[in-house]
KOLMI-394641 format. One record per residue (C-alpha): residue in three letters; x, y, z negated. Coordinates in steps of 0.2 Angstrom, whole numbers, padded with zeros to 4 digits, always signed. Layout:
ALAXYZ
...
! end
This chain:
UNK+0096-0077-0007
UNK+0081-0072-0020
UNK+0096-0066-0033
UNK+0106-0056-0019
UNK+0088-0048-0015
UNK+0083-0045-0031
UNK+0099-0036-0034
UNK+0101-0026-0017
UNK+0080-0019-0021
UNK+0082-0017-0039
UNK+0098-0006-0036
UNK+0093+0001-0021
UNK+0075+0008-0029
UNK+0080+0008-0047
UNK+0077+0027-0052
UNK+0060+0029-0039
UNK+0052+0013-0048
UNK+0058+0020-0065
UNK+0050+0035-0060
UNK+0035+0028-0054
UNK+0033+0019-0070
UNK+0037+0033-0083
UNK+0023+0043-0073
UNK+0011+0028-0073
UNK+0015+0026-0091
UNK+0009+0044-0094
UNK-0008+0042-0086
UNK-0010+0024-0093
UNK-0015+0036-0109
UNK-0031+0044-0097
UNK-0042+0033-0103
UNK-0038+0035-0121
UNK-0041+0055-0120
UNK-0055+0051-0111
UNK-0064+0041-0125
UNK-0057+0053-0138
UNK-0068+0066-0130
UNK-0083+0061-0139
UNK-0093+0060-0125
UNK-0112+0057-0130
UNK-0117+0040-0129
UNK-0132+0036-0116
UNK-0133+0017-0123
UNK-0152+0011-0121
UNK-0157+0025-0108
UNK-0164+0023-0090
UNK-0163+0033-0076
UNK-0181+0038-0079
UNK-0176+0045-0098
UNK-0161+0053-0091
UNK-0173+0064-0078
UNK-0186+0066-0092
UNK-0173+0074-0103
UNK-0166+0085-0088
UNK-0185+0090-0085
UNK-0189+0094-0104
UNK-0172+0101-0109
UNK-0171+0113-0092
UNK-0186+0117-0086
UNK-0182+0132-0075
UNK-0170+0123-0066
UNK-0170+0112-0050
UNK-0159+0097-0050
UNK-0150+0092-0035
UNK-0139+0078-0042
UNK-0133+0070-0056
UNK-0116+0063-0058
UNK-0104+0053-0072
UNK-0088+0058-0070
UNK-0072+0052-0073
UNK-0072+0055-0094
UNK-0088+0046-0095
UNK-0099+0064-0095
UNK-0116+0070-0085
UNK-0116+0083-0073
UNK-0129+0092-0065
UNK-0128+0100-0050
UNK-0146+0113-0049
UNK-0151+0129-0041
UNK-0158+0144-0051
UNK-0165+0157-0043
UNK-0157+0155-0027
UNK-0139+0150-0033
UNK-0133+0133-0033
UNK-0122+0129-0051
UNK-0115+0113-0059
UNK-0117+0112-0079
UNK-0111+0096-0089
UNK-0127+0090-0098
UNK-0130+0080-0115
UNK-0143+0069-0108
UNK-0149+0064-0127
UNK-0154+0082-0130
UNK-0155+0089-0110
UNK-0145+0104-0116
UNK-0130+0108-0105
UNK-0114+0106-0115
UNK-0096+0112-0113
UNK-0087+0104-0100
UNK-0072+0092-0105
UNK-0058+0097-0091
UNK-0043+0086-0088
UNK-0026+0095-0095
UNK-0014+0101-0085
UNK-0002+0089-0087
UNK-0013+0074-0080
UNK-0016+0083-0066
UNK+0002+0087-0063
UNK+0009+0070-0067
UNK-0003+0064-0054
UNK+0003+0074-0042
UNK+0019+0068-0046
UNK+0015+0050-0045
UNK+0008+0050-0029
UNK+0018+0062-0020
UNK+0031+0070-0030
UNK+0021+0088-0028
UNK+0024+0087-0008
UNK+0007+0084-0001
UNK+0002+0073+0010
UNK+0020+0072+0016
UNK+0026+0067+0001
UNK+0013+0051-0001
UNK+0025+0038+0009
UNK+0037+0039-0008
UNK+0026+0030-0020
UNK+0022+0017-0006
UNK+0040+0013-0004
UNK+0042+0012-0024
UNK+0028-0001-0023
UNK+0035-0012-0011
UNK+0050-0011-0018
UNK+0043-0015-0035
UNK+0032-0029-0026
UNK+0046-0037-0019
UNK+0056-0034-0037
UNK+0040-0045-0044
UNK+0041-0058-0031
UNK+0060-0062-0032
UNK+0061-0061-0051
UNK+0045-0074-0053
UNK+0055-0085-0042
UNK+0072-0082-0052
UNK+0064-0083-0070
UNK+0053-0102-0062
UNK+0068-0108-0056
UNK+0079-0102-0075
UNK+0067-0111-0084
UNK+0062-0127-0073
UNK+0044-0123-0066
UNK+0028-0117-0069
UNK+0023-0129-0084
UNK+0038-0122-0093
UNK+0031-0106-0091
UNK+0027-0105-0110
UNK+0039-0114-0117
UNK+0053-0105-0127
UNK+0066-0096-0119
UNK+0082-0102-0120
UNK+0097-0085-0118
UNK+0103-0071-0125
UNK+0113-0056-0121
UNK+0103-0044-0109
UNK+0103-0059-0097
UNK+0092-0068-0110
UNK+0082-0051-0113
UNK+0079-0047-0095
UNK+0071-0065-0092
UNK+0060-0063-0107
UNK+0054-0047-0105
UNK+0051-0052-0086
UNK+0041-0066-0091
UNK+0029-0055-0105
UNK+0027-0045-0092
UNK+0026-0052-0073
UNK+0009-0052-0073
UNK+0003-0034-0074
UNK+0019-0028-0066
UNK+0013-0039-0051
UNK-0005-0032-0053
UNK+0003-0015-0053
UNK+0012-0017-0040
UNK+0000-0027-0028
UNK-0012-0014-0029
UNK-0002+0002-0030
UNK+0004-0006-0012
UNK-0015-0009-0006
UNK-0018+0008-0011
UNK-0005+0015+0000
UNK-0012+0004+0015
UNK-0028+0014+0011
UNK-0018+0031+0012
UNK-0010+0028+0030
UNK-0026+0019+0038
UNK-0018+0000+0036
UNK-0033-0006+0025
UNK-0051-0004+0030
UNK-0061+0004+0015
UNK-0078+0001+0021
UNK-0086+0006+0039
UNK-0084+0024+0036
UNK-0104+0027+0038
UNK-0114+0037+0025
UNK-0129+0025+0016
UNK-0145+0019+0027
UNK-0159+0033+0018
UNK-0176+0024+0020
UNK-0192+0036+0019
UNK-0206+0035+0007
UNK-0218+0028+0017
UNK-0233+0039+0013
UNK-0235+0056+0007
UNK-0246+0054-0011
UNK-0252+0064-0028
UNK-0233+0068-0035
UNK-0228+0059-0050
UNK-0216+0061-0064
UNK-0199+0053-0059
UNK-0200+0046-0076
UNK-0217+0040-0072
UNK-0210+0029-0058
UNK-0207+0010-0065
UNK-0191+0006-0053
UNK-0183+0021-0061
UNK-0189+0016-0079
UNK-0181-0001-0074
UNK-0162+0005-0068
UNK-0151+0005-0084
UNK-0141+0023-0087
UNK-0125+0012-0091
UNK-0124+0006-0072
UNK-0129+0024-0065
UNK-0115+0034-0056
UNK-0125+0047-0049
UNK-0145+0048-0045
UNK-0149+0060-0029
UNK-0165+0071-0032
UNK-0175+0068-0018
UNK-0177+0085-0007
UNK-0194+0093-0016
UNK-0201+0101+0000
UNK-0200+0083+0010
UNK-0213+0071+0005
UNK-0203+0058+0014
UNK-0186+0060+0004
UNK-0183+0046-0007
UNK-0174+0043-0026
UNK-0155+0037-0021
UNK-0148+0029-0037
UNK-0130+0024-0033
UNK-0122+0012-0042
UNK-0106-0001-0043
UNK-0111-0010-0032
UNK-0120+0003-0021
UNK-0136+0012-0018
UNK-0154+0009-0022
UNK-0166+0020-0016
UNK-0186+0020-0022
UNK-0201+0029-0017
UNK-0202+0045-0024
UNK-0224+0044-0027
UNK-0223+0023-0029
UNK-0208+0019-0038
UNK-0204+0005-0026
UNK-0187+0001-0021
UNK-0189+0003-0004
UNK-0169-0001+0003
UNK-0155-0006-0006
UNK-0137-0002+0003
UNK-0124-0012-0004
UNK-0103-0010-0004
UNK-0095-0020+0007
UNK-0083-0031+0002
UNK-0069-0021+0006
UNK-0076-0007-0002
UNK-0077-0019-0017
UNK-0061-0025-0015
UNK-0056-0007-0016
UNK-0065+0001-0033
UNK-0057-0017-0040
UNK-0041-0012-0034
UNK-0045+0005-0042
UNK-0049+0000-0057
UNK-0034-0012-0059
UNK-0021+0001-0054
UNK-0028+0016-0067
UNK-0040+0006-0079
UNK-0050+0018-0076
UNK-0063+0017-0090
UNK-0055+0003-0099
UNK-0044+0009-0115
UNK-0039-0009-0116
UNK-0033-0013-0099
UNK-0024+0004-0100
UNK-0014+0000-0113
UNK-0008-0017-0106
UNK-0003-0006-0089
UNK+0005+0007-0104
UNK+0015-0006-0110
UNK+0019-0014-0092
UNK+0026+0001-0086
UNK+0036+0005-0101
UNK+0045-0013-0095
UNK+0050-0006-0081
UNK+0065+0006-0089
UNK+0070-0010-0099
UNK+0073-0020-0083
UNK+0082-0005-0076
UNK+0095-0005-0090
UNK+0097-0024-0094
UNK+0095-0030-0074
UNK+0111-0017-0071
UNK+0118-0024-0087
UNK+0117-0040-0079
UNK+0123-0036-0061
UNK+0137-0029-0066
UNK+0144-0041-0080
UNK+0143-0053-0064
UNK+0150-0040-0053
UNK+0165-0039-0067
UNK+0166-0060-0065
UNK+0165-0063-0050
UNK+0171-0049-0042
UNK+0190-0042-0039
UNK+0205-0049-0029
UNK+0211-0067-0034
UNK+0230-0066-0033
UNK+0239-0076-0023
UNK+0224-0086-0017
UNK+0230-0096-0003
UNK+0220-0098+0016
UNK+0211-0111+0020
UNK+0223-0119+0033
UNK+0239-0117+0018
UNK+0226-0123+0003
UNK+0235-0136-0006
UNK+0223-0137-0021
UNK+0206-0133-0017
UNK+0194-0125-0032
UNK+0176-0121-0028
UNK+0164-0113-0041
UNK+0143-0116-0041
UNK+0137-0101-0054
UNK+0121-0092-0055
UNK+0126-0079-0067
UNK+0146-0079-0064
UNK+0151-0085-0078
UNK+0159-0101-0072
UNK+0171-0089-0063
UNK+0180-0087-0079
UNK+0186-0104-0081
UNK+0190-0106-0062
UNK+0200-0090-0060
UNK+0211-0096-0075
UNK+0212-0114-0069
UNK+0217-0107-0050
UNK+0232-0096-0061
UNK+0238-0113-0068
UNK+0238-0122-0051
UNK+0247-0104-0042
UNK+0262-0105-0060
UNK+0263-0123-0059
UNK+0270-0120-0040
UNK+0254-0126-0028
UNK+0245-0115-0017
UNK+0230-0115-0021
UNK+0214-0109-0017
UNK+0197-0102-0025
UNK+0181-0099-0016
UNK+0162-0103-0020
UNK+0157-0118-0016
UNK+0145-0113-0005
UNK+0160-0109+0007
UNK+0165-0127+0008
UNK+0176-0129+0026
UNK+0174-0143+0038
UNK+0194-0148+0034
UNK+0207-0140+0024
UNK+0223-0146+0033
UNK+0236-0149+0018
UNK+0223-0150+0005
UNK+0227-0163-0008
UNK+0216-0161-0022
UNK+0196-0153-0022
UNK+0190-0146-0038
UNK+0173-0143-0039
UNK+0165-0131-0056
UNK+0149-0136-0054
UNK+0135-0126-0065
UNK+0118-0130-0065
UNK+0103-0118-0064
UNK+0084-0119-0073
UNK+0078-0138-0072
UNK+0093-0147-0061
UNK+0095-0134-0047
UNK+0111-0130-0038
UNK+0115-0111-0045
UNK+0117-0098-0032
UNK+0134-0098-0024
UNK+0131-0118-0023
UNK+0112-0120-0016
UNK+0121-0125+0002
UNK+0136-0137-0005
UNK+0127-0154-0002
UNK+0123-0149+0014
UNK+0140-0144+0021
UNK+0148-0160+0012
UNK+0140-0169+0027
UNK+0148-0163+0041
UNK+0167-0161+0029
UNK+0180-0173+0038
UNK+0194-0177+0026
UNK+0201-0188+0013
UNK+0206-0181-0004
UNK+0208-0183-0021
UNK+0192-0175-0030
UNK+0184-0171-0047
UNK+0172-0164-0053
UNK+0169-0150-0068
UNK+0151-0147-0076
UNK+0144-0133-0082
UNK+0125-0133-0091
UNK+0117-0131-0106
UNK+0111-0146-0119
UNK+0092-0136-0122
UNK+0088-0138-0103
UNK+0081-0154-0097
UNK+0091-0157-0082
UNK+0107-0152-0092
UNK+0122-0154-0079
UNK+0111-0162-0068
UNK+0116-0153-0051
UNK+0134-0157-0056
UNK+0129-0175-0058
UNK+0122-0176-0038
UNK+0140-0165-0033
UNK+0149-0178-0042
UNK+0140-0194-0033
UNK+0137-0184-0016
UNK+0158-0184-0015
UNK+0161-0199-0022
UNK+0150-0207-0009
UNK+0160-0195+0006
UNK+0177-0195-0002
UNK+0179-0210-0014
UNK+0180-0214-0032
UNK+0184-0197-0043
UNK+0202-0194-0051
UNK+0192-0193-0068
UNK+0174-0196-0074
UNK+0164-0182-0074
UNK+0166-0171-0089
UNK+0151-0159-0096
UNK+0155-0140-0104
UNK+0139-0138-0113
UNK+0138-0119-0118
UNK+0154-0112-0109
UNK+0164-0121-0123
UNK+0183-0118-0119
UNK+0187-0133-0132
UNK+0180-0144-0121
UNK+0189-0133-0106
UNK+0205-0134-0111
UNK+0205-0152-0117
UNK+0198-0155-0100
UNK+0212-0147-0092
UNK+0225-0156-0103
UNK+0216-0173-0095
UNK+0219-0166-0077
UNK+0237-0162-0080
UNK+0239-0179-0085
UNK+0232-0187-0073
UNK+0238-0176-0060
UNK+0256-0178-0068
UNK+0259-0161-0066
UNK+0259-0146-0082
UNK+0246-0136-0081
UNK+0246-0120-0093
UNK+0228-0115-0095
UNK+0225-0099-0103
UNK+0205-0093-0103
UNK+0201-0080-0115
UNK+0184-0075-0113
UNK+0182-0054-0117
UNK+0182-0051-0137
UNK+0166-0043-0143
UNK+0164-0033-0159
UNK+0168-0045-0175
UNK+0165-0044-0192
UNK+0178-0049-0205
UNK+0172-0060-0220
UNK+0181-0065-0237
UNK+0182-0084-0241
UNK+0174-0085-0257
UNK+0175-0104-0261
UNK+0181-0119-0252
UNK+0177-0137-0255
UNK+0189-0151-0246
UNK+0183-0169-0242
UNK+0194-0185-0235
UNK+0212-0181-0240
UNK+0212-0201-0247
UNK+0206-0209-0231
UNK+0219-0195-0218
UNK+0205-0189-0213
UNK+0201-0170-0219
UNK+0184-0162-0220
UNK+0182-0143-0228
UNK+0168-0134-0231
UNK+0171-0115-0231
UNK+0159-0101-0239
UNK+0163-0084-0232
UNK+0156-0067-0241
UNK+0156-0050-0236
UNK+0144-0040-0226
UNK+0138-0057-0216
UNK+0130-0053-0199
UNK+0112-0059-0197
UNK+0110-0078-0194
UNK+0100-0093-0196
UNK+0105-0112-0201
UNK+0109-0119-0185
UNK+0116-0104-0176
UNK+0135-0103-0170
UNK+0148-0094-0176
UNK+0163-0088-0166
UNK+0181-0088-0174
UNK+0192-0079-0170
UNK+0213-0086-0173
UNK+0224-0074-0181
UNK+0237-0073-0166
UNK+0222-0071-0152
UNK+0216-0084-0140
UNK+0199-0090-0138
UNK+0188-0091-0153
UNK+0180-0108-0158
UNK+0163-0112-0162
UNK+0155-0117-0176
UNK+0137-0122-0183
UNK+0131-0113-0195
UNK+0125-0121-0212
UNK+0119-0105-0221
UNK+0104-0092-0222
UNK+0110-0074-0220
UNK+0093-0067-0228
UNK+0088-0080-0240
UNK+0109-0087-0245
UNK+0118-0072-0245
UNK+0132-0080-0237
UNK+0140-0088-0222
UNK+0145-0108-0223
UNK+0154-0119-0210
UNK+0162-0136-0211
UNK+0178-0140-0201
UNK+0189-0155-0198
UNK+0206-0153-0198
UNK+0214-0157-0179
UNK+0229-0161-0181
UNK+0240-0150-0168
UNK+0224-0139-0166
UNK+0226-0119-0168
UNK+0210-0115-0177
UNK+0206-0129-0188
UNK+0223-0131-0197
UNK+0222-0113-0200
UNK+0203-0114-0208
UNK+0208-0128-0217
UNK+0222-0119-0225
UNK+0216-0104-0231
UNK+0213-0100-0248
UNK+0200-0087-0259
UNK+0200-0072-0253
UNK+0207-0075-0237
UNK+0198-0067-0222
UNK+0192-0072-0206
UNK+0186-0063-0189
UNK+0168-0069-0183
UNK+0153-0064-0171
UNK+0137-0074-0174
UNK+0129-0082-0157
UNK+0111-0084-0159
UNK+0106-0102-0156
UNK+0088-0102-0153
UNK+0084-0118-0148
UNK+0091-0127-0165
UNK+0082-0119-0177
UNK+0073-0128-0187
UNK+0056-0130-0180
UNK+0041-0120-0189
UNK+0031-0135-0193
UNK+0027-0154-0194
UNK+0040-0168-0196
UNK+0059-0166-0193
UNK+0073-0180-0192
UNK+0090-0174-0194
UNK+0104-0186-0185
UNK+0122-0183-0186
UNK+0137-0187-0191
UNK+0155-0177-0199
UNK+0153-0157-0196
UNK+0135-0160-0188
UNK+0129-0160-0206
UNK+0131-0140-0207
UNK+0116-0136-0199
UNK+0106-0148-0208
UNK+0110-0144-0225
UNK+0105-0126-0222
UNK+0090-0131-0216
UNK+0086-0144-0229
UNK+0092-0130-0240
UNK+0078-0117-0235
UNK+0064-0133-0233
UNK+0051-0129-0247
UNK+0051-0146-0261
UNK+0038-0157-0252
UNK+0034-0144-0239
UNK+0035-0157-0227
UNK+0043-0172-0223
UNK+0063-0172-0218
UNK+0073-0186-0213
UNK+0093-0186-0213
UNK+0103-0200-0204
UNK+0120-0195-0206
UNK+0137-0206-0202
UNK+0155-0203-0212
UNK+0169-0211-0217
UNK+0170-0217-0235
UNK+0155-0214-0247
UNK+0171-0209-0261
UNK+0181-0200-0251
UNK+0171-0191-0236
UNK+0153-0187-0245
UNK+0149-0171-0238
UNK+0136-0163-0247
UNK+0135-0177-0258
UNK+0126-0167-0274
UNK+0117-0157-0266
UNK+0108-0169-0255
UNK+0104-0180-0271
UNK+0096-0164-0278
UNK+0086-0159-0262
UNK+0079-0177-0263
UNK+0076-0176-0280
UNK+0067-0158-0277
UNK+0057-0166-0262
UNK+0066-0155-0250
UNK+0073-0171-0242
UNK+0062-0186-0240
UNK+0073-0199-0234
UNK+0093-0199-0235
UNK+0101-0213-0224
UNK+0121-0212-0222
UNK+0131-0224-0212
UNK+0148-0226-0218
UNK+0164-0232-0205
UNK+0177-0236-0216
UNK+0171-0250-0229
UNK+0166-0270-0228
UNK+0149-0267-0221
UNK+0155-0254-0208
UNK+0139-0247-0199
UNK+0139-0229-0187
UNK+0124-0217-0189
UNK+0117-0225-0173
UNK+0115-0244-0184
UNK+0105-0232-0196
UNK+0092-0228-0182
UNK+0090-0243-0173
UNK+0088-0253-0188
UNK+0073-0239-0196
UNK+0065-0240-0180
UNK+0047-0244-0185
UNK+0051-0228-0197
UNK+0056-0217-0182
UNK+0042-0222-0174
UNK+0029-0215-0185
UNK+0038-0202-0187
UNK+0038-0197-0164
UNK+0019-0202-0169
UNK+0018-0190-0179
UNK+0024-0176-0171
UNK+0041-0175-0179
UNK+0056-0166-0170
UNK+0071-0174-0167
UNK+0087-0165-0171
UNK+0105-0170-0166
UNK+0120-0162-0170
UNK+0137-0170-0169
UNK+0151-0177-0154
UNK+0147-0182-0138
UNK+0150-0201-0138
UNK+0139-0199-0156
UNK+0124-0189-0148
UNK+0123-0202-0131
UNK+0126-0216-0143
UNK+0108-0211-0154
UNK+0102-0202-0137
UNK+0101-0223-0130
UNK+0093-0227-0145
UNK+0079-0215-0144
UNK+0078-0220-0126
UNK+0072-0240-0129
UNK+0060-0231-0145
UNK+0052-0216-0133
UNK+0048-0232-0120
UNK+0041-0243-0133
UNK+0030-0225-0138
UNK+0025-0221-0117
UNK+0037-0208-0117
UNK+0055-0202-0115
UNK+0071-0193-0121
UNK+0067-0182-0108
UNK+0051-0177-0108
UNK+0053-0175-0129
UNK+0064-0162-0121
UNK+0053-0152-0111
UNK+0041-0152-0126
UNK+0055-0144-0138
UNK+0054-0161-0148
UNK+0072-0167-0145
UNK+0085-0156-0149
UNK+0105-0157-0146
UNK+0121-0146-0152
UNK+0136-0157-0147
UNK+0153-0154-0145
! end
């Protein structure tokens, strides 16, 4: 609901709120000019040494008010021999000075912005722009709490990238005064059209002197020596002919008026709280007199084209994924095969379009829908498949939010199973898929075959995934997903180092040069197979600015279509590649970090230990391998590093000889190390297979315990970290 209204306003309004916003972002800069204008500062003054300046400065006047305006000068309105004039006035000198006008353009913009230059007519345009921004706020709050898990993750790294990841992090700079922009432009428009009080409507309550005495200078009068200039708006000569007219001093927070022979205050008449409310309002929506609230609002608004261009981005990348005709999708009364899809952003669509087109060539009819259309019965189904993604902190994404609750009323027995969709940096990785996968389990029976997690729309994991169902479906399944090919970058090998060729089991470290695309240790890399297909991922081991270089590690897979080709190649050989940010396994800026992998998951960690300063700060590496002959990746270099203090502690567990221990033995058994080390503050790091990363994951689980804490809630303080495949 809060998606699909998001999209309808911000499509629907898109070029009026743009417009709104340029056009705010013009007159954000008012304040600015106005304090470029040199006005004359009256810091220090009263009211009485303003009217003693008037009175020395220009005597053959009579003043009949005086008034700050908007740039901050004095005005004076007087009468001289019979005409009534208004001068600006330097009340430091009581000369009359040149007037500072608004430009023309000010003037013009804000006729633009509150009626595009119609008038009174022209006023109900902006106000439909604010409500259209205001509900624009409201639904994109709700979309970003719910992305990144609640309000106390608010501040916490965001996780994304593409314009999606863009959108959500400018949205989250920027919510607050876009909300305050929009909040009061709306209040405002109430005020146009009669739909908020401003006050009672009545001019102020004037008292009367109470008895006619000698005259005395107004500067004479103590009450008046006591009012401070800076709170002043504008002082109201009493009438000179009527000895019981009165001082009127009006300020922020109203009027004060005082006794034009005594000095007393005699009344004050105070703004009510909706008049209050209103100069707030004012202020918040033009910062008026406040350079540094007007550049917050400047910058705010400037948002507001940003959101225009990525939120379209966006929508229609998901229009592109999830929209279009499915061929051959069977009815619901002919489905034999039954695929439902839970995505927020459209992605998962991908993967359940090319699953569906296996299912249709295999010779079943089968049948793709969201799985918030789950049916009652399907009357020949055999087999429901459900691509479950999950949203923010374990919610249901968008076209899944009503899944759970139809599953209770669905009558029928079938064979199901269960696909999950997340992302490892989230707490509640997979977790909604988790609750489908037990909600239909405990409806239909036991799965076909355990759940299986995709972290990062991985299509290795896909495809193997789909190789699994075709076994246990005993019927071939020809999955083809290709994702879109972005704009690559082709790279020269430059040197290659091979590892395990003794022990049948081959490691290669490659190192790519050329112009390398920007990337740090821990980020992905995307490669792309010379005959097409889907690229594969890989973490990063290098520094683009400080190495100068690119650097994976692959093991060979036997039967593979990447890996026997990387593994292969020779100097000079090239290779296609895009970099994928990965944000959330950099190496953290400061205190303590333990590295655990095991195999490839050593890239990363050698870049980083690579780039740590000597004895910068304390870095621990448990890695697992095969042989300590044979299959020891990085072996010189990590004996340097801990020779240079760049690594503290190095502990390897080795699989294939007598004592055969796997990296998870190295961290149960350093406990009381690891220990200090979470004490301490230090980050945990994980890079490596699945069964590898649960396997360390349950030992941290009993350590966090013994600490009062958990795997889980390291998480949501960016203190455990995971990159598995």
């Amino acid at each position: 609901m809060w998606r699909s209204l998001h999209s309808l306003v911000g499509l629907a309004a898109a070029l009026l709120v743009v417009a709104l916003a340029l056009t705010g972002a013009v007159l954000a800069t008012k304040p600015l000019y106005d304090r470029m204008q040199a006005v004359p500062t009256t810091q220090g003054l009263s009211a009485a040494d303003a009217l003693r300046m008037i009175a020395e400065g220009q005597p053959r006047v009579a003043p009949e008010l005086l008034k700050r305006s908007a740039t901050g000068q004095w005005k004076l309105t007087f009468s001289r021999g019979g005409k009534r004039a208004e001068r600006a006035i330097d009340l430091e000198t009581g000369r009359f000075s040149r007037i500072v006008r608004e430009p023309e353009a000010y003037a013009f913009m804000r006729r633009l912005h509150r009626s595009f230059t119609l008038g009174d007519s022209g006023r109900i345009i902006p106000a439909i722009g604010g409500v259209a921004m205001l509900i624009l706020c409201i639904s994109g709050l709700t979309l970003l709490l719910r992305r990144i898990g609640g309000w106390r993750a608010l501040f916490a790294p965001m996780k994304g990238q593409g314009a999606d990841g863009l959108h959500a992090l400018a949205g989250r700079l920027a919510v607050l005064p876009l909300f305050v922009m929009a909040s009061t432009a709306v209040w405002m428009s109430g005020v146009t059209f009669d739909l908020v009080p401003v006050g009672d409507g009545l001019p102020p309550a004037y008292p009367e002197s109470l008895e006619k005495l000698t005259p005395v200078d107004p500067w004479e009068l103590h009450g008046l020596q006591q009012v401070p200039l800076a709170e002043v708006q504008e002082i109201v000569y009493p009438i000179a002919e009527d000895w019981f007219d009165v001082w009127a001093i009006r300020t922020r927070d109203g009027y004060m008026f005082f006794d034009q022979f005594t000095g007393d205050l005699l009344s004050e008449d105070r703004l009510s709280l909706s008049e209050r409310a209103y100069d707030l309002v004012w202020f918040l929506h033009t910062a008026d007199g406040s350079v540094l609230w007007s550049a917050v609002l400047f910058a705010a608004a400037l948002t507001i084209p940003f959101f225009a261009v990525t939120g379209a981005i966006v929508w229609w990348r998901r229009k592109r994924q999830t929209g279009g005709r499915i061929r051959a999708n069977a009815s619901v009364a002919q489905a034999e095969v039954v695929i439902l899809v839970g995505s927020e952003t459209g992605t998962t669509w991908g993967f359940g379009r090319a699953l569906h087109a296996a299912f249709v060539a295999a010779g079943r009819k089968a049948r793709l829908a969201p799985m918030n259309s789950l049916r009652p019965a399907y009357p020949r189904a055999e087999l429901l498949i459900c691509l479950a993604a999950t949203y923010g902190d374990g919610e249901a994404p968008e076209s899944a939010r009503r899944f759970l609750d139809r599953l209770k009323g669905f009558d029928g027995r079938l064979r199901h199973v269960t696909l999950a969709f997340g992302d490892r940096s989230f707490p509640g990785y997979c977790a909604y898929a988790h609750r489908v996968d037990e909600a239909l389990t405990a409806r239909l029976g036991p799965a076909l075959m355990p759940l299986t997690e995709i972290d990062k729309q991985s299509v290795q994991t896909f495809e193997a995934w789909c190789r699994a169902l075709s076994d246990a479906l005993d019927l071939p399944l020809d999955v083809h997903y290709v994702p879109r090919k972005p704009k690559t970058r082709r790279l020269t090998l430059q040197k290659k180092a091979e590892f395990g060729r003794a022990i049948g089991a081959i490691t290669t470290v490659l190192r790519f040069e050329g112009r390398i695309p920007r990337h740090r240790p821990g980020d992905l890399v995307a490669i792309y197979p010379p005959e097409g297909g889907a690229a594969r991922l890989y973490s990063l081991g290098s520094d683009s600015r400080r190495d100068g270089f690119l650097e994976i590690c692959v093991r060979l897979q036997e039967g593979g279509l990447v890996s026997p080709w990387l593994c292969g190649l020779s100097e000079g050989d090239t290779i296609e590649v895009r970099i994928l940010p990965n944000e959330r396994f950099h190496m953290p800026p400061a205190g303590p970090v333990v590295m655990i992998g095991a195999g490839t998951g050593i890239a990363p960690f050698a870049g980083m230990i690579r780039q740590n300063a000597p004895g910068a700060r304390p870095v621990d590496l448990f890695w697992g391998g095969r042989d300590p002959v044979d299959d020891a990746l990085y072996g010189e270099e990590i004996a340097c590093w801990t020779g240079e203090g760049r690594l503290q502690l190095f502990e390897p567990a080795w699989s294939r000889i007598d004592l055969a221990a796997y990296v998870q033995d190295r961290v149960r058994q350093r406990r009381a190390h690891l220990a200090e080390r979470l004490s301490a503050g230090a980050t945990i790091m994980v890079c490596g297979g699945a069964a590898m990363a649960r396997a360390v994951r349950d030992e941290f689980d009993i350590l966090a315990a013994e600490l009062g804490t958990s795997v889980s809630e390291l998480k949501r303080h960016d203190r455990y970290r995971e990159d598995v495949y």
